[in-house]
C-alpha positions in Angstrom: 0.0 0.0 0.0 1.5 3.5 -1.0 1.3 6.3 0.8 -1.4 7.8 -0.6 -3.3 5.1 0.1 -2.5 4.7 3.5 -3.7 8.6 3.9 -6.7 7.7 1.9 -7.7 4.7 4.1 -7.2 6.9 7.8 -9.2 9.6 5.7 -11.9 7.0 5.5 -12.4 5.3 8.4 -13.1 9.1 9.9 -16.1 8.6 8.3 -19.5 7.7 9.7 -21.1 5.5 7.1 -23.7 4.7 9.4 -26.6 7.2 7.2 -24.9 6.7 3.9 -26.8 5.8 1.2 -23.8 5.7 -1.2 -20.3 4.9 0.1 -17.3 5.1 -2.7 -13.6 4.2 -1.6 -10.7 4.7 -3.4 -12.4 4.1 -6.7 -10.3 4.3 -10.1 -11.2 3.7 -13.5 -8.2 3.6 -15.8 -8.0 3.5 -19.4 -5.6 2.0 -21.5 -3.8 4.4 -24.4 -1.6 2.4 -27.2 1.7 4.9 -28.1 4.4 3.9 -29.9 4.5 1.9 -33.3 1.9 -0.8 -33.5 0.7 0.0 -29.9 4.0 -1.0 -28.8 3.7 0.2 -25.7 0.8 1.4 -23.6 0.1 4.8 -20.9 -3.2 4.6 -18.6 -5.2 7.5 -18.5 -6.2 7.8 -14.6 -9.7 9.4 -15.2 -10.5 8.5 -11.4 -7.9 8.3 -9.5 -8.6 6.7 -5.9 -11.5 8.9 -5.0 -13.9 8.6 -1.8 -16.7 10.2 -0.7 -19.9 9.4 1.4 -23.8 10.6 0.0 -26.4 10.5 2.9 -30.1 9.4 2.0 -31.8 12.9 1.2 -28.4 14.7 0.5 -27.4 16.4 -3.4 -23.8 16.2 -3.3 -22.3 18.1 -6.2 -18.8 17.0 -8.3 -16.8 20.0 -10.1 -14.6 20.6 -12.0 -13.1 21.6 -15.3 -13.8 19.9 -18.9 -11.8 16.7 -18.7 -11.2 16.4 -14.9 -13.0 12.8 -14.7 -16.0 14.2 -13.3 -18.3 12.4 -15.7 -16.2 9.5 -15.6 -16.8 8.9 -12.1 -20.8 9.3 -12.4 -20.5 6.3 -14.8 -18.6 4.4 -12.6 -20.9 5.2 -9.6 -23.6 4.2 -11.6 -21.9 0.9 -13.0 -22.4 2.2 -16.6 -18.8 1.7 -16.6 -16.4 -0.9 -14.7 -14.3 0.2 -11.9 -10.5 -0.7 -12.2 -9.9 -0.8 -8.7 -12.1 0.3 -5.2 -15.4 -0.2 -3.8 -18.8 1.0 -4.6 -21.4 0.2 -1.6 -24.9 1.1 -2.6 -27.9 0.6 0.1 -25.8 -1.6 1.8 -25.0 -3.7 -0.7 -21.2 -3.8 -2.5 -22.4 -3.5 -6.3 -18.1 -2.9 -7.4 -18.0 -5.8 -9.1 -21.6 -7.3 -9.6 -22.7 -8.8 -13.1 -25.1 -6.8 -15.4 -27.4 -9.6 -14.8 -27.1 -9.2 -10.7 -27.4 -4.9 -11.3 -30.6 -4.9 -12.7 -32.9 -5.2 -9.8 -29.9 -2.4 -8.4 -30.3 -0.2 -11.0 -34.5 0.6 -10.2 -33.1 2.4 -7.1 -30.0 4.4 -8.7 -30.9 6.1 -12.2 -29.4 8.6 -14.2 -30.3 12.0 -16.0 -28.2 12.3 -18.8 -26.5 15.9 -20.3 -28.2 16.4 -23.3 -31.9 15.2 -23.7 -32.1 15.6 -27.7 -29.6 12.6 -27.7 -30.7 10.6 -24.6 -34.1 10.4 -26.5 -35.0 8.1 -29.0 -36.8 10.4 -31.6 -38.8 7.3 -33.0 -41.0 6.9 -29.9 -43.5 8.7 -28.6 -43.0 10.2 -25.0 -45.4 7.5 -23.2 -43.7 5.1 -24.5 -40.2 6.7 -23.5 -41.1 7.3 -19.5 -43.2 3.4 -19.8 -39.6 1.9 -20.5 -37.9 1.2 -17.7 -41.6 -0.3 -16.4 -41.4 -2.6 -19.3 -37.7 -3.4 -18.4 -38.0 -4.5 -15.2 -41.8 -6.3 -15.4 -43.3 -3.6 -13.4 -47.1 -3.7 -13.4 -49.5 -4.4 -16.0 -50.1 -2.8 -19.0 -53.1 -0.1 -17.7 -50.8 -0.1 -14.4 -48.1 1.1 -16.2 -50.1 3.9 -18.3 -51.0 5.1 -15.2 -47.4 5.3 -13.8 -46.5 7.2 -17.2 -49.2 10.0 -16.3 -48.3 10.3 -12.7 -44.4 10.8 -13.9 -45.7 13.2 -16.5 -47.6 15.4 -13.8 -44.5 15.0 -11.4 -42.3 16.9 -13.8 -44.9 19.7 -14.7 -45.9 18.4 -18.5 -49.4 18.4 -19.6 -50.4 14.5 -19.6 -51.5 14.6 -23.4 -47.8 15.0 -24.3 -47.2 11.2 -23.8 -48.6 10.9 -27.8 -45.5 13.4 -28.8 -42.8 12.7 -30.0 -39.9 14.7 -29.0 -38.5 16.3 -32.0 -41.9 18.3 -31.4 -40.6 19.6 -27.5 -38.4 22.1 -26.6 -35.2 21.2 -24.7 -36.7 22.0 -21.7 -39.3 20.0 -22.4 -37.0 17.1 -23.3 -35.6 17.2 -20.1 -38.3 17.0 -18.3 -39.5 13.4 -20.3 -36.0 12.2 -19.0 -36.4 13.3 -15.8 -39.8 11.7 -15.9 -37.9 8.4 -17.5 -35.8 8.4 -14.1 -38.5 8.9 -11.2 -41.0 5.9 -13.1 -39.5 3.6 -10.8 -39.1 5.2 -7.7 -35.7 5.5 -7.4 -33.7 6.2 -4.5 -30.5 7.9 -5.7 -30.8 9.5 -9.3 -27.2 10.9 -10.7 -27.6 14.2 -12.5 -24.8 14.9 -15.4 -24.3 18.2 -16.2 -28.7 18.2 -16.6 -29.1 21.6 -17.4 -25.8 22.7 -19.4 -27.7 22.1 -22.8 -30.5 24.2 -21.8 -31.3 27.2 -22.3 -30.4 30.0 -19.4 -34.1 31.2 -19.0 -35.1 27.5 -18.9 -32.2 26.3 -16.1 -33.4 27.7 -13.2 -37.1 26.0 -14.0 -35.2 22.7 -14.1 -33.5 23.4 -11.0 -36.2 24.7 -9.0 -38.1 21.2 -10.1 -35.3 19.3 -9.2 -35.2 20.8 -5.6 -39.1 20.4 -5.5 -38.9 16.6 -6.7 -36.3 16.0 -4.3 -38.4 17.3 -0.8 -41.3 15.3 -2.3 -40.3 12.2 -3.4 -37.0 12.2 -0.7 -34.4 11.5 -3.7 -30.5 11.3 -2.9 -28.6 13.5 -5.7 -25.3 13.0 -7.4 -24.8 16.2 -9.2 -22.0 16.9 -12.2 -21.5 20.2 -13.0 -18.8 22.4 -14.2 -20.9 25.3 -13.0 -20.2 26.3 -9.7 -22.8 29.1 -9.4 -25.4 26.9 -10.2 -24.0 24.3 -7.4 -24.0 26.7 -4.9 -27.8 27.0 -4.5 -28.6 23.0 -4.6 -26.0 21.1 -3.5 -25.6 20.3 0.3 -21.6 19.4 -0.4 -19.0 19.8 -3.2 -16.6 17.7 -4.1 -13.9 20.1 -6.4 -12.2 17.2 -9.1 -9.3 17.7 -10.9 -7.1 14.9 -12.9 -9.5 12.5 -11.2 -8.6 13.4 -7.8 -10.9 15.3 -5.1 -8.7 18.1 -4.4 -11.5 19.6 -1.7 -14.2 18.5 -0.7 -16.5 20.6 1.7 -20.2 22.0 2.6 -21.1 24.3 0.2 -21.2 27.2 2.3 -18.2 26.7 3.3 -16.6 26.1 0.4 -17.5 29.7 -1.2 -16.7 31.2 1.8 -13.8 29.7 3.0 -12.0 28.2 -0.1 -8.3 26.2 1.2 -7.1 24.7 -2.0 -5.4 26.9 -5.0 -7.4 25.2 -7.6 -11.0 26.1 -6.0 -10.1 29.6 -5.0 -9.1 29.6 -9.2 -12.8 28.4 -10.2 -14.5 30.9 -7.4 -13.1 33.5 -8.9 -14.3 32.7 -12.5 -17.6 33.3 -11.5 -19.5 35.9 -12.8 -20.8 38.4 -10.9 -24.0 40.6 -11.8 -25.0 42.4 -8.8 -23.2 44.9 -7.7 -23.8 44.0 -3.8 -22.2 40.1 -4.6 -18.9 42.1 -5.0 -17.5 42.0 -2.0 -18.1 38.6 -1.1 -15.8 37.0 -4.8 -12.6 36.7 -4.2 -10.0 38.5 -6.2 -9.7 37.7 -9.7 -6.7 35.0 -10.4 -5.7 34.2 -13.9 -5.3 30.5 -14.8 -2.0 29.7 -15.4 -1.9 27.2 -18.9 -3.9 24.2 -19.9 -4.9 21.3 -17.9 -1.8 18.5 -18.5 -2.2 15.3 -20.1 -4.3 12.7 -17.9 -1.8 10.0 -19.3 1.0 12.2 -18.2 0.3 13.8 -15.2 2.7 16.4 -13.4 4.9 15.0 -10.7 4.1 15.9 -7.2 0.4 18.3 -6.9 -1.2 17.2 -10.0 -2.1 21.0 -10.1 1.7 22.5 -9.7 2.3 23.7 -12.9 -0.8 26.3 -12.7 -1.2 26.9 -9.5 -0.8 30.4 -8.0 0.9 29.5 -4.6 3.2 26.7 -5.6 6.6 26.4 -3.8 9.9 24.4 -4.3 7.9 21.0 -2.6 4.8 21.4 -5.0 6.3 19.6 -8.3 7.8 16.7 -5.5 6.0 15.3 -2.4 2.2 14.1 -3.5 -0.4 15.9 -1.6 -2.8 13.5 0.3 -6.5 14.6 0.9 -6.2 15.8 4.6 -9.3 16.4 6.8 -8.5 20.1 8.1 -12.1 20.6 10.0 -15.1 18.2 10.5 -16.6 18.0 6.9 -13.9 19.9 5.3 -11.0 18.1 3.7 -8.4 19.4 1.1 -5.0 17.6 -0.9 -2.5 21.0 -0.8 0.8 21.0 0.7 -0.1 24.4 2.4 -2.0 21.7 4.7 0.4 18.6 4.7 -1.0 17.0 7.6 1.2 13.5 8.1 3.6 14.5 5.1 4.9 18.0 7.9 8.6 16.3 8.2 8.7 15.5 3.9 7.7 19.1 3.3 9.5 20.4 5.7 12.8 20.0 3.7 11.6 22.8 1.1 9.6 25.6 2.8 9.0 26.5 6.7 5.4 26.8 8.3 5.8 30.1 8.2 6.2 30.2 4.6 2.9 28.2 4.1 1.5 30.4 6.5 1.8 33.6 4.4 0.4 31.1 1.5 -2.4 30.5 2.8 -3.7 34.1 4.0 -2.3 35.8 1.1 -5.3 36.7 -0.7 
């Protein structure tokens, strides 16, 4: 066991699993990339890369991060869409890491997903009845005027007029759209629905709508949230806790309040001050403006040391050599930054003084 996965294991067993609905540990997905002549030789891209996190029954916990940070990635993994490399998955209870497609099915009624775009995640052919009746059919649910009935009650759930289960959804708008998918989803009652990125294909007059029905489902029906966004503003409002991603690693993780008002790690105070702000009053609480040093690096070649070094604005001599590990610094909030080095002090010790990483941290 490395280090890193000693620090991960003490991180979890600090964790009371006793109310979690969904418990991941250490969970990687790795894919293979031929280089060379003939595939002669072979890199791994390490789209999640030994991640944990608990989600309580009746808790949205959000995932964020930049375009190619393995956020998706690990909603698919979550969800068993994909195959784990390595780690554990413990849904309701039961371990579902490395279950056969035959043994997720009766798993998959409680744990659905919402997909980004709805134009594609619909199948054009069929009418919208016969889109939300699906899963029904799927998993033998009910009888044929049982599950027409179902079909309306989703419909009403999501706000569309009952009559639109004889369209077919080139004739809806995308908001529209999303609504059948969501609809799709709650048919069978499900206890945790993943949400990726479901409102960046929509319109910005129409997200908020989504959202706010969303939220509403959520208090009625008592639904556990995985939300994947790149949008931290939108986050902000619905999520109960953030987890900030970045080359498949959790770099903080934190209630969402705290996070925006307390940010610890480089990388989040770099996002937070992306945000756009509109009203004048919201001023004073952004932080300063910080510019984004370069692109992300390759995912098959990641940086030595931080995996966000090279851009980060408070980097020191020890950054590009000793490995952050994800550090608990106050209940609930954890970060991976060598300005908090927790059991790595001596290692980082040999490169900068505490109070070095002192004037770091504070220097806003």
């Amino acid at each position: 066991m490395t280090s890193n996965e000693t620090a991960t294991a003490s991180f979890d067993e600090r964790r009371d699993p006793t109310d979690a609905l969904l418990q991941v540990r250490a969970l990687k997905k790795y894919f293979p990339v031929s280089s060379g002549w003939f595939g002669g030789s072979q890199q791994r891209v390490r789209a999640v890369d030994g991640v944990s996190f608990d989600l309580r029954a009746g808790e949205t916990f959000a995932v964020v991060g930049e375009s190619g940070c393995g956020k998706t990635t690990l909603a698919k993994t979550v969800a068993r869409l994909l195959d784990p490399t390595d780690g554990r998955i413990v849904f309701d209870g039961r371990d579902i890491s490395t279950l056969s497609n035959r043994d997720l099915r009766p798993v998959r009624r409680n744990l659905q997903v919402v997909y980004q775009d709805p134009t594609s995640s619909l199948n054009p052919r069929r009418r919208v009845g016969a889109i939300v009746a699906d899963p029904l059919k799927v998993h033998g649910i009910g009888s044929k005027q049982e599950r027409l009935e179902r079909v309306n009650d989703a419909l009403v759930q999501v706000d569309l007029p009952i009559e639109f289960k004889r369209r077919y959804p080139g004739g809806l708008s995308g908001g529209q759209k999303q609504r059948v998918a969501i609809a799709r989803a709650l048919v069978l009652n499900p206890k945790l629905v993943v949400l990726d990125e479901p409102t960046s294909a929509l319109d910005v007059s129409v997200q908020a709508k989504v959202i706010s029905l969303l939220e509403d489902l959520q208090d009625e029906l008592d639904l556990t949230y995985l939300v994947i966004s790149h949008d931290l503003s939108l986050v902000k409002n619905i999520a109960d806790r953030i987890g900030v991603m970045y080359l498949g690693k959790f770099m903080e993780i934190a209630e969402s309040q705290t996070l925006f008002e307390n940010p610890l790690n480089p990388y989040t105070e770099q996002l937070l001050s992306a945000i756009p702000v509109v009203e004048s009053d919201e001023q004073a609480l952004k932080p300063r403006e910080i510019d984004i040093e370069g692109e992300p690096p390759d995912p098959a070649n990641p940086p030595s040391g931080c995996p966000f070094n090279p851009r980060c604005h408070k980097r020191f001599d020890a950054c590009d050599k000793v490995h952050p590990d994800l550090v608990e610094v106050a209940p609930g909030h954890s970060v991976r930054c060598l300005l908090y080095p927790g059991d790595q002090q001596p290692a980082v010790d040999e490169y900068s003084t505490e109070a070095e990483r002192k004037r770091l941290r504070t220097d806003q």
